[in-house]
MOPAC internal coordinates of N, CA, C and O (Angstrom, degrees):
PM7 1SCF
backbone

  N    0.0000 0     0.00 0     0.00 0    0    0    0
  C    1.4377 1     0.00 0     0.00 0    1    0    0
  C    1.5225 1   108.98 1     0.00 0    2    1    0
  O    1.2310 1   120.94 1   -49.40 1    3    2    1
  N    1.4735 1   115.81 1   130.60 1    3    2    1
  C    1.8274 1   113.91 1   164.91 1    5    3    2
  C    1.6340 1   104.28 1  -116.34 1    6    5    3
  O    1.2310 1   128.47 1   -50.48 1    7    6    5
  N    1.0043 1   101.29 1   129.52 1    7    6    5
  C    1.6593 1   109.70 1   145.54 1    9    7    6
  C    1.4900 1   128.26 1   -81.86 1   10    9    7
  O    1.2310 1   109.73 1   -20.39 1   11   10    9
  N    1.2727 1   136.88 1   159.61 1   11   10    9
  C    1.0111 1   153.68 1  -177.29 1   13   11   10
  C    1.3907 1   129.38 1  -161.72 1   14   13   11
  O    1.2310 1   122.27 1   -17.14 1   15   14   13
  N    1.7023 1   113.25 1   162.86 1   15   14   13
  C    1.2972 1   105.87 1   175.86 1   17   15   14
  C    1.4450 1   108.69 1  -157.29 1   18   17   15
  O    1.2310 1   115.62 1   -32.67 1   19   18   17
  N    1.7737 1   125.92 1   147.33 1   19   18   17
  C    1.5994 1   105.46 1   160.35 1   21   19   18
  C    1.2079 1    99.97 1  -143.39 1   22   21   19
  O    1.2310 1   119.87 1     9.86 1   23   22   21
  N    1.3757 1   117.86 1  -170.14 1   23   22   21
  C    1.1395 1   133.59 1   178.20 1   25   23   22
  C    1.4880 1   107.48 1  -121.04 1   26   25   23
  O    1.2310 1    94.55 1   -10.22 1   27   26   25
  N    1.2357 1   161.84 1   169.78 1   27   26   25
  C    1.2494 1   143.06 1  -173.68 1   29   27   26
  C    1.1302 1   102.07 1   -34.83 1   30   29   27
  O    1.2310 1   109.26 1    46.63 1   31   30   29
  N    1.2897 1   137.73 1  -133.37 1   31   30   29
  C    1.2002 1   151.85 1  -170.32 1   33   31   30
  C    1.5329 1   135.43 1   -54.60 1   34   33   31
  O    1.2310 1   130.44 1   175.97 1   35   34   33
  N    1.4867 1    97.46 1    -4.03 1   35   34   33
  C    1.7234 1   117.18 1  -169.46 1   37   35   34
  C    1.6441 1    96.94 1  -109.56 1   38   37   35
  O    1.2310 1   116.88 1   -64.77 1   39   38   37
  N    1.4762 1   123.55 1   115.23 1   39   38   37
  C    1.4073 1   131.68 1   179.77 1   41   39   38
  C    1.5989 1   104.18 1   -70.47 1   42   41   39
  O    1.2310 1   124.41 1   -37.46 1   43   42   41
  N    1.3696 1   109.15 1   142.54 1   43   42   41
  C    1.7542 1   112.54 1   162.76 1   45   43   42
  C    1.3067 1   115.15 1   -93.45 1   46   45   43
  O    1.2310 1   118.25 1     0.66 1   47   46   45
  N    1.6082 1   120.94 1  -179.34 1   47   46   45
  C    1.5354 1    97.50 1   174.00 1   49   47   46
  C    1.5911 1   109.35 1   -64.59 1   50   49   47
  O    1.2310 1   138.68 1    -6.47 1   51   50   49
  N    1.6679 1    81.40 1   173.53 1   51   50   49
  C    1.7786 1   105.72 1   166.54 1   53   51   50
  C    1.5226 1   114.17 1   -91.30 1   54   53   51
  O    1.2310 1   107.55 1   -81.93 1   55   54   53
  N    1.0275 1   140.83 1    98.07 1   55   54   53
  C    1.3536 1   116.70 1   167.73 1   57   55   54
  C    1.7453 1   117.24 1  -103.27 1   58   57   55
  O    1.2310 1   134.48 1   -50.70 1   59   58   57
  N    1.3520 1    89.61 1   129.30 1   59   58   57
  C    1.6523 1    97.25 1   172.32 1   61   59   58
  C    1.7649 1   116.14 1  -102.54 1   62   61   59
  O    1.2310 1   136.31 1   -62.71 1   63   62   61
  N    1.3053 1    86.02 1   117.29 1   63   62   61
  C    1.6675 1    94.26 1   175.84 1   65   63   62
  C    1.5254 1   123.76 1   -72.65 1   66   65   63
  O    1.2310 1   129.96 1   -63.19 1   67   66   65
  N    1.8070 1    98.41 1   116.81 1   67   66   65
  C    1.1561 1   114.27 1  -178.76 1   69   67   66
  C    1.7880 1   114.81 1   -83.69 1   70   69   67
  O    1.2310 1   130.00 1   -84.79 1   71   70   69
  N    1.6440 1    98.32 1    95.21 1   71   70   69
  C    1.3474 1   101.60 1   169.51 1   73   71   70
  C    1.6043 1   129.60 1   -60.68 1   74   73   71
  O    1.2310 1   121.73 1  -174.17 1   75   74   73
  N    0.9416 1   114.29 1     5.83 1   75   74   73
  C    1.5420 1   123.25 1  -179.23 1   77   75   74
  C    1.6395 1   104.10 1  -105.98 1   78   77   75
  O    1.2310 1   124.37 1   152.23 1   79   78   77
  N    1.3200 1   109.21 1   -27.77 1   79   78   77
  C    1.9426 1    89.94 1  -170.22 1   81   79   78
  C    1.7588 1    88.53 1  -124.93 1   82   81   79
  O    1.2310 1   108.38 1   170.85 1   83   82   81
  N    1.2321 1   139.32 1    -9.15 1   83   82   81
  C    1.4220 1   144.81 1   153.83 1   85   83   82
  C    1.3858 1   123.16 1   -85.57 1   86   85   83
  O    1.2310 1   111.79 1   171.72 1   87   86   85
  N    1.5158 1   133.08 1    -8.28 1   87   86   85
  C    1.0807 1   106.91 1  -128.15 1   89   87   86
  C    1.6132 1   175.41 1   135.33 1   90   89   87
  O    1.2310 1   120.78 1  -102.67 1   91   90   89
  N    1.7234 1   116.11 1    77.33 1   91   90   89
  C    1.5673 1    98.40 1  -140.87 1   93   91   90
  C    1.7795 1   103.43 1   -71.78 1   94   93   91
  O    1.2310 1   115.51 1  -179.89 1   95   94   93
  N    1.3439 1   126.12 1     0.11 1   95   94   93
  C    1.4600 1   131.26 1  -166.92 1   97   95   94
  C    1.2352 1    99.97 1  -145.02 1   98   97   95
  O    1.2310 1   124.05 1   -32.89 1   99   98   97
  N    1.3169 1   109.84 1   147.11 1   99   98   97
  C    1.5667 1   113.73 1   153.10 1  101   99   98
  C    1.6263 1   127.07 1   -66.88 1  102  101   99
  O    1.2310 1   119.99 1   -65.17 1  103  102  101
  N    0.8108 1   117.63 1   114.83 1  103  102  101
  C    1.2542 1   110.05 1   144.93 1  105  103  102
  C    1.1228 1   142.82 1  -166.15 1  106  105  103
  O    1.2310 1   105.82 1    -8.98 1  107  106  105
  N    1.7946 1   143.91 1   171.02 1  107  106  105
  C    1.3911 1   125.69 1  -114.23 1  109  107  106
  C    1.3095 1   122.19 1   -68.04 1  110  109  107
  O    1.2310 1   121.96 1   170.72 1  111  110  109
  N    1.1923 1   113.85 1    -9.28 1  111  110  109
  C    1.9716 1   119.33 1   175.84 1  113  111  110
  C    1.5769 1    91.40 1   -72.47 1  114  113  111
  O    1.2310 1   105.83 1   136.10 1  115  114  113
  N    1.3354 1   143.89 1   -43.90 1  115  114  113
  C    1.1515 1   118.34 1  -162.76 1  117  115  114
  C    1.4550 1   105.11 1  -108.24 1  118  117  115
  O    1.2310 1   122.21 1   173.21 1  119  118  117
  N    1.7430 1   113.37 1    -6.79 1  119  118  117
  C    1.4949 1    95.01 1   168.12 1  121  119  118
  C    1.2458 1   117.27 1   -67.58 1  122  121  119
  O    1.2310 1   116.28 1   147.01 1  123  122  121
  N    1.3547 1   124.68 1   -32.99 1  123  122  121
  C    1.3978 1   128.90 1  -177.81 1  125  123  122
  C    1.6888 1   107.72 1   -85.91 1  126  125  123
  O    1.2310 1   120.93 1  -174.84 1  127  126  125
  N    1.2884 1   115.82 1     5.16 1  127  126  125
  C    1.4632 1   104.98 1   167.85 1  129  127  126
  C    1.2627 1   113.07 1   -94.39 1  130  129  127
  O    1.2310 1   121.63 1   135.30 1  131  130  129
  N    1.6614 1   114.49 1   -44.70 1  131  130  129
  C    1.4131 1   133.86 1  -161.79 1  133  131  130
  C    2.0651 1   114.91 1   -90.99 1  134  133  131
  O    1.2310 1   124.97 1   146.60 1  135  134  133
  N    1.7311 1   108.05 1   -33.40 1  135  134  133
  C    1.1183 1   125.39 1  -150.28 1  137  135  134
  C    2.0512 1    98.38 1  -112.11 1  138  137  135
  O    1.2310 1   134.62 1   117.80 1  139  138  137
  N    1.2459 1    89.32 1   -62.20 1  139  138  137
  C    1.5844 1    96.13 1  -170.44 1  141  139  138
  C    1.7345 1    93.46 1   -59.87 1  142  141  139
  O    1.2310 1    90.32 1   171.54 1  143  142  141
  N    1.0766 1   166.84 1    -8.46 1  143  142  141
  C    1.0481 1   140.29 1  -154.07 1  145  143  142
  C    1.7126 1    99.15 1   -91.87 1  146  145  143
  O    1.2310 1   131.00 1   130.48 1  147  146  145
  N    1.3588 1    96.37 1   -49.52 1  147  146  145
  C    1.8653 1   118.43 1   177.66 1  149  147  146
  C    1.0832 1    99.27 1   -68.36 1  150  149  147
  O    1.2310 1   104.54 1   157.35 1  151  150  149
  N    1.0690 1   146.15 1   -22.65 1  151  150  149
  C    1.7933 1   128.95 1   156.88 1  153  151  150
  C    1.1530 1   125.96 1   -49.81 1  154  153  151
  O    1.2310 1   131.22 1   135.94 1  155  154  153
  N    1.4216 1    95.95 1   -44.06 1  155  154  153
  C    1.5379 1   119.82 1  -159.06 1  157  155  154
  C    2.0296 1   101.36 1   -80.91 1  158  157  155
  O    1.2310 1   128.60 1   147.02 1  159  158  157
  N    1.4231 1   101.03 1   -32.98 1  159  158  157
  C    1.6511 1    89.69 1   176.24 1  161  159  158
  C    1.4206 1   110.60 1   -94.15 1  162  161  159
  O    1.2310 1   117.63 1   162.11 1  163  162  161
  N    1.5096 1   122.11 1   -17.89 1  163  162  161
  C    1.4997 1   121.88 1   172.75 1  165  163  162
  C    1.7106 1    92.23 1   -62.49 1  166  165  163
  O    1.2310 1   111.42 1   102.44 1  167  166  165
  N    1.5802 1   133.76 1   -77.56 1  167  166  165
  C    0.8678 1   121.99 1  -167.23 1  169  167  166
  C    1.8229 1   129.01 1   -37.85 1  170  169  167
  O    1.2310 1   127.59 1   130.16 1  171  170  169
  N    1.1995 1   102.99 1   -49.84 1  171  170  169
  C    1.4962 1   114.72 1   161.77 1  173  171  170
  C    1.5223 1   131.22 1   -26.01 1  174  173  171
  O    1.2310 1   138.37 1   119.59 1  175  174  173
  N    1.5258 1    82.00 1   -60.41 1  175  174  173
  C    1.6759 1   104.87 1   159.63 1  177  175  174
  C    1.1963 1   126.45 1   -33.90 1  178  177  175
  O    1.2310 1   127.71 1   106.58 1  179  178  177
  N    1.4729 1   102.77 1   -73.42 1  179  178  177
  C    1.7367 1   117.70 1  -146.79 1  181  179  178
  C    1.5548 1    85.61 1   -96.37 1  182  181  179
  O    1.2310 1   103.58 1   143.63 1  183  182  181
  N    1.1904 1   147.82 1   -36.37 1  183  182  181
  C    1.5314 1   127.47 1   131.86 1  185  183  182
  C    1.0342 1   149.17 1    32.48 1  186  185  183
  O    1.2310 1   130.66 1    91.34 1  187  186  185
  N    2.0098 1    97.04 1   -88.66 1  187  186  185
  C    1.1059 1   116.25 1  -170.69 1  189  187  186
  C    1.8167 1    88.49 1   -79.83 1  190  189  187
  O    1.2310 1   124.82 1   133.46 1  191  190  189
  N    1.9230 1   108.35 1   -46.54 1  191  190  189
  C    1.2914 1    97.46 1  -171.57 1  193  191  190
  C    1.4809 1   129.26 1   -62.39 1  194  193  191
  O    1.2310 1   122.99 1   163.62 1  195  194  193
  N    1.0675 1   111.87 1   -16.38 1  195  194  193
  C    1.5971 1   104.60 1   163.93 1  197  195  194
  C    1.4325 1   122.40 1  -100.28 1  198  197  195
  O    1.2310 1   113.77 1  -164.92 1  199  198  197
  N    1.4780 1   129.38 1    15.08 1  199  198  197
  C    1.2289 1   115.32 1  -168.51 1  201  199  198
  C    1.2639 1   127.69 1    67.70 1  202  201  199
  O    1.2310 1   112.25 1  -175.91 1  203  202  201
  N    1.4353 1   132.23 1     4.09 1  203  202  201
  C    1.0798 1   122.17 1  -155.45 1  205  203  202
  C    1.6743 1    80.89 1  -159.93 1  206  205  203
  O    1.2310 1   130.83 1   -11.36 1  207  206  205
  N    1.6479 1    96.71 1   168.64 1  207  206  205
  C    1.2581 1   106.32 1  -178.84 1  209  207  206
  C    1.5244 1    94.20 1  -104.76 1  210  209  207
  O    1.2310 1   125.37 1   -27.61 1  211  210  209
  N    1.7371 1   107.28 1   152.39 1  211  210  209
  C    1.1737 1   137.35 1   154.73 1  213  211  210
  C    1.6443 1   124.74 1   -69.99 1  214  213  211
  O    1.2310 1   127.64 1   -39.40 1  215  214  213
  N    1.4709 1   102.90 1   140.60 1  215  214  213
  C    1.5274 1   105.86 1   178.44 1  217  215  214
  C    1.3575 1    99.69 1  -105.34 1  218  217  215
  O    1.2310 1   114.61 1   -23.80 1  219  218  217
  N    1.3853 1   127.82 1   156.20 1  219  218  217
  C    1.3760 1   163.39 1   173.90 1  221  219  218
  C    1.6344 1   111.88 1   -93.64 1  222  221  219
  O    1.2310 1   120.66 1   -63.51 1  223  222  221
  N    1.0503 1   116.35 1   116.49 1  223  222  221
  C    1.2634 1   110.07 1   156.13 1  225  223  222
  C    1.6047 1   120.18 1  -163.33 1  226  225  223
  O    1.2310 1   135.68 1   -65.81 1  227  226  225
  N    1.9253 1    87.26 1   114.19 1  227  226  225
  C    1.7426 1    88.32 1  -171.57 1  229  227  226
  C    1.7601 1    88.87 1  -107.74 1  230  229  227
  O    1.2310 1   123.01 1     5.12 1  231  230  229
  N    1.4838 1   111.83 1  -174.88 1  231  230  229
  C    1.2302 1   144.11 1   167.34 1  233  231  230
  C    1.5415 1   110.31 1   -74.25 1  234  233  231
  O    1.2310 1   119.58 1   -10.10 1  235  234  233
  N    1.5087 1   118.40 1   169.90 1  235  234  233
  C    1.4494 1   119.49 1  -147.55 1  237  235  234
  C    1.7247 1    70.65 1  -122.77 1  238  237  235
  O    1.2310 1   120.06 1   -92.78 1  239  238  237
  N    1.3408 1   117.50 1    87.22 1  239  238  237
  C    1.3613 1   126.61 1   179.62 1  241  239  238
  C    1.5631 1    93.94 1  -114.74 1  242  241  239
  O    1.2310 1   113.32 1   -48.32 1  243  242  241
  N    1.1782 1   130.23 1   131.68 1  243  242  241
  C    1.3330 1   125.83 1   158.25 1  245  243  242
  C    1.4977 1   134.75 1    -7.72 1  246  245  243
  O    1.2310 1   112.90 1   107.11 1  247  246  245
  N    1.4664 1   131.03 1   -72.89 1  247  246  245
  C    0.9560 1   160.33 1   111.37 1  249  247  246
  C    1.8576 1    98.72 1    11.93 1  250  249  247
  O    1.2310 1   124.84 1   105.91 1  251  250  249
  N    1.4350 1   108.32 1   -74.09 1  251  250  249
  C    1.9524 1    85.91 1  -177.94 1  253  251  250
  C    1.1866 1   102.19 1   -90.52 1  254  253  251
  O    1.2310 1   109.13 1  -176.65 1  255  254  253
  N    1.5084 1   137.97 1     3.35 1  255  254  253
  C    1.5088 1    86.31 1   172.57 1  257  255  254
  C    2.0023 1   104.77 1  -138.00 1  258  257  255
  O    1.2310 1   132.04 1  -123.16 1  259  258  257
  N    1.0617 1    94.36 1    56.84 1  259  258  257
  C    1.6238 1   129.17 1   169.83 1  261  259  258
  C    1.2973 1    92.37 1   -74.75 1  262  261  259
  O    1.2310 1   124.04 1   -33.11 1  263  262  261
  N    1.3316 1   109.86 1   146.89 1  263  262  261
  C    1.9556 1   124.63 1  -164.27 1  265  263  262
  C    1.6975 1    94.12 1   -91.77 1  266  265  263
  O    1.2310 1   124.95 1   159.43 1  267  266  265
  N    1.6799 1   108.09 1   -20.57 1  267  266  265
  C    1.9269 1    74.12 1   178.53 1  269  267  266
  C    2.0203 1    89.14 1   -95.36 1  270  269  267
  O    1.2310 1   112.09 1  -173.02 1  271  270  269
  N    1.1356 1   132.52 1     6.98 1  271  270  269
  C    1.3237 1   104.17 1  -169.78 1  273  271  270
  C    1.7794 1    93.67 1   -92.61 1  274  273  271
  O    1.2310 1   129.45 1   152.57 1  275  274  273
  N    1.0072 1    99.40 1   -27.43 1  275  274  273
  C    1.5922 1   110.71 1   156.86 1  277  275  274
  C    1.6959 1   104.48 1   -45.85 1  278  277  275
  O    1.2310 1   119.19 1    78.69 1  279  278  277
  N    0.9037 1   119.16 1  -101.31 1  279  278  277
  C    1.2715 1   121.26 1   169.90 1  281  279  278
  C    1.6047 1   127.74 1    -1.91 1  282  281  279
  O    1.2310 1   123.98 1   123.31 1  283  282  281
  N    1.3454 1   109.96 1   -56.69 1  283  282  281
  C    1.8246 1   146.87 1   174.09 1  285  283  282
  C    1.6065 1    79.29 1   -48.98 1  286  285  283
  O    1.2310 1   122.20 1   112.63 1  287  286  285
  N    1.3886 1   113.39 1   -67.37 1  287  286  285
  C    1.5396 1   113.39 1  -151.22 1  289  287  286
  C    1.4553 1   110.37 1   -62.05 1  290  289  287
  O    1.2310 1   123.59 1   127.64 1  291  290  289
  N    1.7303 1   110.72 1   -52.36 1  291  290  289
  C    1.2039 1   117.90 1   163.83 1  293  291  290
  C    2.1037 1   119.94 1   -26.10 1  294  293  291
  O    1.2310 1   133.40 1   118.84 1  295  294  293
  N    1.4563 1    91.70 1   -61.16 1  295  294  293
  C    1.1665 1    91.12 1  -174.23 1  297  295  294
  C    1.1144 1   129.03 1   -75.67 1  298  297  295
  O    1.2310 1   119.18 1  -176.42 1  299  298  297
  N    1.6453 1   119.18 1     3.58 1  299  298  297
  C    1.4845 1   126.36 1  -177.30 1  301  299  298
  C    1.5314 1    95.79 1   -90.87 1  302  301  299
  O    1.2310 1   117.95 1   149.19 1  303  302  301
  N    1.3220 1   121.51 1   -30.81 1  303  302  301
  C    1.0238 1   118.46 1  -159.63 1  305  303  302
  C    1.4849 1   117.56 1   112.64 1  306  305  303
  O    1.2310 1   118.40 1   179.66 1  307  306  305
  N    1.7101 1   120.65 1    -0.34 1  307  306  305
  C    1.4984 1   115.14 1  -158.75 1  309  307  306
  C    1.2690 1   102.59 1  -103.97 1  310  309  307
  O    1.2310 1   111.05 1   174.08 1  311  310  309
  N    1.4772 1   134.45 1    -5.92 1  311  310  309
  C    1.6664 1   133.42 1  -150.84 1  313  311  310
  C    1.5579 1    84.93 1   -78.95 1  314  313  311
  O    1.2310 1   100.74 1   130.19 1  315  314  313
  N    1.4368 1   152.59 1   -49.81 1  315  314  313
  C    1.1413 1   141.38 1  -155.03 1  317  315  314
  C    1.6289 1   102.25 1   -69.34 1  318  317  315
  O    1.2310 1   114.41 1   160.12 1  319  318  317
  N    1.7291 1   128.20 1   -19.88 1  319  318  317
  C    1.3542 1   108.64 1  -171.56 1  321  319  318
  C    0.7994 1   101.46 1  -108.64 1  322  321  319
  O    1.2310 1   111.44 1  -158.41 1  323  322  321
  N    1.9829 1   133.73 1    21.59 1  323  322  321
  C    1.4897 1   140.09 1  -156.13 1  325  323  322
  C    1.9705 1    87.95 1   -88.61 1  326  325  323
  O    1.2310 1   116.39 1   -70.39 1  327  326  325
  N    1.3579 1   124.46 1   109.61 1  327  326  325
  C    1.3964 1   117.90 1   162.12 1  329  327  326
  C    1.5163 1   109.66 1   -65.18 1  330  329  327
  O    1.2310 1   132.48 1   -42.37 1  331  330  329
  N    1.3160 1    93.50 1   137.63 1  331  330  329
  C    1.6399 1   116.18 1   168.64 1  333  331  330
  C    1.5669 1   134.90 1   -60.79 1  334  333  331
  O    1.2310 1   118.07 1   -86.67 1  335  334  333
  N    1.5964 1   121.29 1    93.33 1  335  334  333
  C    1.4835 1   117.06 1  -146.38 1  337  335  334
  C    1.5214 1    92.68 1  -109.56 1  338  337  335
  O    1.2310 1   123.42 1   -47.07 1  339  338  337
  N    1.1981 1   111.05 1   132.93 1  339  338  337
  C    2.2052 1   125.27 1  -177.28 1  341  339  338
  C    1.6116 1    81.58 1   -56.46 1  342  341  339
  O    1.2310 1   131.99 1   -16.37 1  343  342  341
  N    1.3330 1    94.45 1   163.63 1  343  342  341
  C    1.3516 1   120.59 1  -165.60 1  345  343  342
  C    2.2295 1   106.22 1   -96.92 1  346  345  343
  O    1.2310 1   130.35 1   159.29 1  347  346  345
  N    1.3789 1    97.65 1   -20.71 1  347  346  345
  C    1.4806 1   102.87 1   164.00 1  349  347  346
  C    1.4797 1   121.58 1  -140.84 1  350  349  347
  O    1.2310 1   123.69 1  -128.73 1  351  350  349
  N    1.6335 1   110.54 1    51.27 1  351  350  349
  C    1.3061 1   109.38 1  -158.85 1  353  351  350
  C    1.9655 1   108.85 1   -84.95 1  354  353  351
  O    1.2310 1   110.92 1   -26.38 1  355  354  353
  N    0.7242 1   134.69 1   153.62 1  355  354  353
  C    1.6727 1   118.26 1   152.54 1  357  355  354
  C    1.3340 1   108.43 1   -45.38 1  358  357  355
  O    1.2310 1   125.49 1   -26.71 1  359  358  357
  N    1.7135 1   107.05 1   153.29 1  359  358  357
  C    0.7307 1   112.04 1   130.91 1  361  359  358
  C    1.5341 1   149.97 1    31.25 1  362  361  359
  O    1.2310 1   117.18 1   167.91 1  363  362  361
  N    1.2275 1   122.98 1   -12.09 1  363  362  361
  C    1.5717 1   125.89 1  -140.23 1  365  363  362
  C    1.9600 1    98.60 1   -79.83 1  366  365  363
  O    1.2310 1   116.35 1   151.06 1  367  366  365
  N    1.0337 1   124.54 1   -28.94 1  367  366  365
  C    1.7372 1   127.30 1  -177.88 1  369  367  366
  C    1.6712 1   107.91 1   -30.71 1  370  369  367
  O    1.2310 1   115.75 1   -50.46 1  371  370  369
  N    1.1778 1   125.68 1   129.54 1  371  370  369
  C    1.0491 1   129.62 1  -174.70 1  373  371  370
  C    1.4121 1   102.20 1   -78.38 1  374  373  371
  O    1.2310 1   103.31 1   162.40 1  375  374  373
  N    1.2258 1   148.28 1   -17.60 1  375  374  373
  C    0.8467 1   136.74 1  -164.00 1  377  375  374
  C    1.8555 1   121.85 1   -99.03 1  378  377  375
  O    1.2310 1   138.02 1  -178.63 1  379  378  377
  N    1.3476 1    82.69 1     1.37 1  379  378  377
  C    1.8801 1    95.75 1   174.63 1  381  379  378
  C    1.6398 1   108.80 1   -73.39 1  382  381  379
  O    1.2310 1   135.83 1   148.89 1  383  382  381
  N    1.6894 1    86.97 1   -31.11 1  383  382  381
  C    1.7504 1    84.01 1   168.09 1  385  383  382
  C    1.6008 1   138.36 1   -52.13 1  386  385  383
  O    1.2310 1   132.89 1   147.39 1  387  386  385
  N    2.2417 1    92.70 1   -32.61 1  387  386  385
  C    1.0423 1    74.91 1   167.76 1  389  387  386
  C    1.3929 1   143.63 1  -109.66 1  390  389  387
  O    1.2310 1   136.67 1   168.05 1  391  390  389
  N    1.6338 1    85.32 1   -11.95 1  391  390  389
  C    1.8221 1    89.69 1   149.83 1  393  391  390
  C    1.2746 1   149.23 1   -35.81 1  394  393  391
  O    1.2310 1   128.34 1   160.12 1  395  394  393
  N    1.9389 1   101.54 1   -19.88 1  395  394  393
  C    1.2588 1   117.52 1   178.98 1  397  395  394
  C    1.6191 1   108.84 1   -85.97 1  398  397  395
  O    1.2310 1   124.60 1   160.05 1  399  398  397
  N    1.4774 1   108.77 1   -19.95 1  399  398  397
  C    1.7575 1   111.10 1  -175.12 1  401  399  398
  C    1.2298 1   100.28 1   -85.41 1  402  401  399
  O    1.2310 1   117.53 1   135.89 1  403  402  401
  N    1.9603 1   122.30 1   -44.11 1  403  402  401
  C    1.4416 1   103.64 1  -178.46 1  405  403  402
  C    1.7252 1   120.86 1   -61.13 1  406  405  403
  O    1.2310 1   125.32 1   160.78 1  407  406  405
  N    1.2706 1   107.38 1   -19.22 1  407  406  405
  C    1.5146 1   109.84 1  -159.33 1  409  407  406
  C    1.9323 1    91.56 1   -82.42 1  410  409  407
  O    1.2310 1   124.09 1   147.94 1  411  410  409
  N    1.4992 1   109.75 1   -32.06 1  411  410  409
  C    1.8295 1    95.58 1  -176.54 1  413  411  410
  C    2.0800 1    96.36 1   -84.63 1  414  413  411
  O    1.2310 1   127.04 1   169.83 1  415  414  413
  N    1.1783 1   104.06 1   -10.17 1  415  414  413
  C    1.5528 1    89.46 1  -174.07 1  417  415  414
  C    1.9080 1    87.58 1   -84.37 1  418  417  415
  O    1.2310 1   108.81 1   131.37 1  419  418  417
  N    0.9770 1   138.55 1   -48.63 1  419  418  417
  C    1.3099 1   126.24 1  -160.28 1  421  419  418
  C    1.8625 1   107.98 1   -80.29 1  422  421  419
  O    1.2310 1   122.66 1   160.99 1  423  422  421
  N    1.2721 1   112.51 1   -19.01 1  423  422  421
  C    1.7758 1   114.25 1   175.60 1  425  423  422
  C    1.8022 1   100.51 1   -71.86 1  426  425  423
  O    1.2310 1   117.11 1   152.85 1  427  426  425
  N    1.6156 1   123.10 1   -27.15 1  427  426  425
  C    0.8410 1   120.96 1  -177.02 1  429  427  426
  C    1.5222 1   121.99 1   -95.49 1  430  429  427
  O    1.2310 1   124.81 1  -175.84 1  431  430  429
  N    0.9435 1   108.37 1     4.16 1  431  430  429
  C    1.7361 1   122.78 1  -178.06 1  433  431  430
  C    1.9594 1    94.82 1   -69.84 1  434  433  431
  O    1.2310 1   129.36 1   -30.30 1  435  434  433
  N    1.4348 1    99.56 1   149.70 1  435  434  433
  C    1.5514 1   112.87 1  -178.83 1  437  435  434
  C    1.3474 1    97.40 1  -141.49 1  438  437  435
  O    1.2310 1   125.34 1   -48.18 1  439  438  437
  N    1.2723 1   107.35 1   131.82 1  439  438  437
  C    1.6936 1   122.45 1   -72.31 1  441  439  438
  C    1.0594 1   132.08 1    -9.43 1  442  441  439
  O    1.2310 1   105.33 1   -59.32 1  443  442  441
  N    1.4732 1   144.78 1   120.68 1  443  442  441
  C    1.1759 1   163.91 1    50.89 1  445  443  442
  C    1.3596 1   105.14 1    75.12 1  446  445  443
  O    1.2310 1   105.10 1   -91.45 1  447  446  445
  N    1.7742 1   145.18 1    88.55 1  447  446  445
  C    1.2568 1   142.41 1  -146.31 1  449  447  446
  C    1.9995 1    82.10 1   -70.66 1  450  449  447
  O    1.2310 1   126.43 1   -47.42 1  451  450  449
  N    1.3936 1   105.25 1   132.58 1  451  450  449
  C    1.6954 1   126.21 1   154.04 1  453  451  450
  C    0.6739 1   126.18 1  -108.93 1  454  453  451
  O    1.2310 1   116.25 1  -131.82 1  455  454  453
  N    1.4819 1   124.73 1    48.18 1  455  454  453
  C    1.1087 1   140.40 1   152.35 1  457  455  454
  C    2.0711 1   130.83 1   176.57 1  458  457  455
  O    1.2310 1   119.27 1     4.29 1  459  458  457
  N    1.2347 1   119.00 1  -175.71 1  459  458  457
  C    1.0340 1   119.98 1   175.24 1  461  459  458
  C    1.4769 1   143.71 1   -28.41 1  462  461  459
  O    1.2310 1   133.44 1   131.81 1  463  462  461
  N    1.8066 1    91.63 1   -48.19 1  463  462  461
  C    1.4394 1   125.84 1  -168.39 1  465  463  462
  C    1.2993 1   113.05 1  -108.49 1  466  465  463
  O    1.2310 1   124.04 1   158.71 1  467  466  465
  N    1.6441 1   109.85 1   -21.29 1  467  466  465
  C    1.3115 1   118.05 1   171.47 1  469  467  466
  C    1.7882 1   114.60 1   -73.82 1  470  469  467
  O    1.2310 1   128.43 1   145.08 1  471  470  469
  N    1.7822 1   101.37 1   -34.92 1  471  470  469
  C    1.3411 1   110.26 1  -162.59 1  473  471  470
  C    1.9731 1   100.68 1   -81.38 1  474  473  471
  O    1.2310 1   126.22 1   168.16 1  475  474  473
  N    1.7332 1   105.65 1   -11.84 1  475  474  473
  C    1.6162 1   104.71 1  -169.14 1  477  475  474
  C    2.0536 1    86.88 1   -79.92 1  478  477  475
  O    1.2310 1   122.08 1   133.13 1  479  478  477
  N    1.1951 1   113.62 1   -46.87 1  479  478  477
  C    1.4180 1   114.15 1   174.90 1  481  479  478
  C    1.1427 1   114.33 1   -39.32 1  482  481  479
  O    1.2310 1   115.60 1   139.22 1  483  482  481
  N    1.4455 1   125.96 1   -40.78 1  483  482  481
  C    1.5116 1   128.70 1  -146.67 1  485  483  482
  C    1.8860 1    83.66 1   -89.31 1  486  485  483
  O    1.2310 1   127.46 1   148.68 1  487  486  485
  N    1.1339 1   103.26 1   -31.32 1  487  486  485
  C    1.7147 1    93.88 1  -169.22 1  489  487  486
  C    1.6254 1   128.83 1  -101.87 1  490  489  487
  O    1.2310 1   130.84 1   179.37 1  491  490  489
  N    1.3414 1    96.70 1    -0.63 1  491  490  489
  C    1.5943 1   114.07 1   177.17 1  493  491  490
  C    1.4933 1    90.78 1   -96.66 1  494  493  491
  O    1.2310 1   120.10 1   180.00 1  495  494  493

């Protein structure tokens, strides 16, 4: 599993979830252990760097919208820029888009990552 994040044109981190020392799934105890922290300083960031506050907007995945990650958010300070996602919407996250470019840029790589460490290369 990777998470990600951007702002128009400015990338957030990558995080790749380490199922061996986190974990075979996400979920919200370790999204908010492993995930929310790098939100929380990307957001900070791009913030301060634009003057303006940043909006949030994840998917109604278990994991974000669990009442303590709710909570987590509250207490970071982020629940007010959390955008409001329908409860059976498509798809709509912009960022599947780009999951869809890394996944044809990395099927097309020659060699073809075989393995674990090859495939964290292929995506950083």
């Amino acid at each position: 599993m990777v998470w990600g994040c951007f702002v128009g044109r400015r990338k957030g981190p990558l995080i790749i979830w380490d199922k061996g020392a986190w974990g075979k799934t996400m979920n919200a105890k370790g999204y908010q252990t492993h995930i929310l922290p790098h939100l929380e300083r990307f957001w900070q960031s791009e913030s301060a760097r634009t003057h303006d506050y940043v909006y949030i907007q994840q998917d109604n995945a278990s994991p974000h919208c669990a009442r303590s990650t709710i909570t987590d958010l509250q207490e970071r300070g982020l629940c007010n820029y959390l955008l409001p996602w329908p409860a059976t919407s498509p798809d709509l996250n912009l960022i599947e888009a780009i999951w869809r470019l890394m996944k044809v840029h990395i099927t097309n790589l020659i060699p073809r990552p075989q393995n674990n460490n090859e495939m964290i290369e292929a995506l950083l």
